[in-house]
C-alpha positions, 0 to 999 in steps of 0.5 A: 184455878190458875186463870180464875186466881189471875183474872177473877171471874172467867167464861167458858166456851167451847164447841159442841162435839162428839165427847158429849158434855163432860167438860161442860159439867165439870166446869159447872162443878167447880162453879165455872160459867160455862156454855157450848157453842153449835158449830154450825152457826159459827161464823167462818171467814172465807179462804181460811186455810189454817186451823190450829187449837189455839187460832180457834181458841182466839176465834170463840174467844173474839166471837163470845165478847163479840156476842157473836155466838149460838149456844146449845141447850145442855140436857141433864144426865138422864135427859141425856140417857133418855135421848141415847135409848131414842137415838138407839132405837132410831138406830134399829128401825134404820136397820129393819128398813134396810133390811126389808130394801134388801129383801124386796130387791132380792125379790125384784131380782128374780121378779117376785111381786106382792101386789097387796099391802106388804109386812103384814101377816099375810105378806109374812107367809108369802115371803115364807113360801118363797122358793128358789132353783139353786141351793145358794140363792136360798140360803142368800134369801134366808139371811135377808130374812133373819136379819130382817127378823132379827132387827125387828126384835131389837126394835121391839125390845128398845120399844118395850125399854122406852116404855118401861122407863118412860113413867120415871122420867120428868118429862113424862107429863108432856110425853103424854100430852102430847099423845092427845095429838092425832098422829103422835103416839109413845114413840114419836112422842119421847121422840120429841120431846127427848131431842128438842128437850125444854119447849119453853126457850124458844121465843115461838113456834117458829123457831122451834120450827127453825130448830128442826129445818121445816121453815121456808129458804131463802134465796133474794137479792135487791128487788129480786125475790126467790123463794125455795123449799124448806132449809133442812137444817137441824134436827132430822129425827124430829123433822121426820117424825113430825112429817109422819104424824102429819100425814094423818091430817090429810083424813077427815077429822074424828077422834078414833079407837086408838085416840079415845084408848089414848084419852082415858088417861089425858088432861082436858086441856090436852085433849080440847088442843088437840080437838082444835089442832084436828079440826084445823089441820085437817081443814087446812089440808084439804084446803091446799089440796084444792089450790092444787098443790102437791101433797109433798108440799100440803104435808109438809105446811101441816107438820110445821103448824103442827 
């Protein structure tokens, strides 16, 4: 009140952090301009040893009139509460590979392999099977496999969460289109859509692609030109999870069980985009494959034209 009695109009600026977006809210309330800088893409000058509040507070305000600043895209409160069940649910698949890593190391330990596809039904009942000599070593073995048990409940029961609150959102049209997609079902889709938020601001695809780090680095000076792999910036979920639904392109293109279960229910126009994106994609995979490249590299062109 005071500075907007003393100055007339003001502009807000401030640092994303780990407070969420409280104050940006607040300042909307009372009818305040206000904006959330990514410190990230911050400009810093090099051999600045002194941080304080207020020299940092000078330095947004010099680089806000400077036009010199980045800003986030805010999601609303439910976007926001939609976006924590995602993170938590990425939380708990961390946790069930983990504790599959500890499981299979145990096993390595005292030379216990499973030559066939492991976690399935049948890799269940050999681990249950599974003996040891001396008492301590089995009960050790047992408490890896109840966590593992009880990670993949907590997984399942967010799935189910995700599922029951996903028809009440406003985004769920697009979480739905784009399950038309090969390689993406409900989960990567709310994914998505929960963490890159509104598609529509950005200029391209790539920089979408610029967002999520799947565009190619740089390196160059004067006539030299060096080439790198991507930048891995930004947002690592959503860049994981593109690169798991492209691995799906490296098959012939065709429209599954799975897919036409999916379809009953989809828009025509989403399912002629995604018949196109099929074609292509697949095409194009098999395409660099016969250039030689790696599989590493081909996968990771598809995810970003994806």
């Amino acid at each position: 009140r005071r500075i907007v009695d003393r100055y007339g109009c003001a502009e807000f600026v401030h640092e994303a952090g780990p407070c969420g977006y409280g104050l940006h809210r607040l300042l909307e309330r009372l009818h305040q301009t206000s904006r959330i800088a990514a410190p990230s893409r911050i400009p810093k000058r090099a051999g600045d040893r002194i941080k304080n509040d207020t020299r940092d507070a000078v330095m947004l305000a010099r680089l806000l009139r400077a036009g010199e600043l980045d800003f986030i895209w805010v999601p609303d409160e439910v976007h926001e509460a939609v976006r924590d069940l995602v993170r938590a649910r990425q939380a708990a698949s961390f946790d069930v590979r983990k504790a599959r890593q500890r499981i299979q190391s145990f096993l390595l330990k005292y030379d216990r392999h499973y030559a066939k596809k492991p976690w399935g039904a049948q890799h269940r009942t050999w681990l249950s099977n599974q003996s040891f000599d001396h008492p301590a070593q089995q009960i050790a073995y047992e408490n890896y496999r109840h966590a593992e048990s009880q990670a993949m409940a907590r997984r399942d029961e967010i799935d189910a969460q995700i599922r029951e609150i996903l028809p009440t959102w406003s985004l769920f049209p697009l979480v739905s289109a784009l399950q038309a997609l090969r390689g993406i079902a409900t989960i990567i889709a709310v994914c998505l859509v929960a963490e890159v938020g509104d598609m529509s601001r950005f200029k391209n695809a790539r920089h979408l692609m610029a967002l999520v780090g799947l565009v190619p680095a740089e390196h160059s000076s004067g006539t030299t030109i060096r080439g790198r792999g991507i930048t891995k910036t930004g947002n690592k979920i959503v860049r994981s999870h593109l690169l798991e639904a492209a691995w799906c392109y490296r098959l012939r293109a065709k429209v599954g069980n799975r897919l036409v279960r999916r379809d009953n229910s989809l828009p025509e126009a989403a399912k002629e985009i995604a018949w196109k994106a099929q074609v292509r994609l697949c095409g194009r995979y098999r395409r660099l494959m016969a250039k030689g490249k790696k599989s590493q590299l081909v996968t990771t062109a598809i995810a970003r034209e994806l």
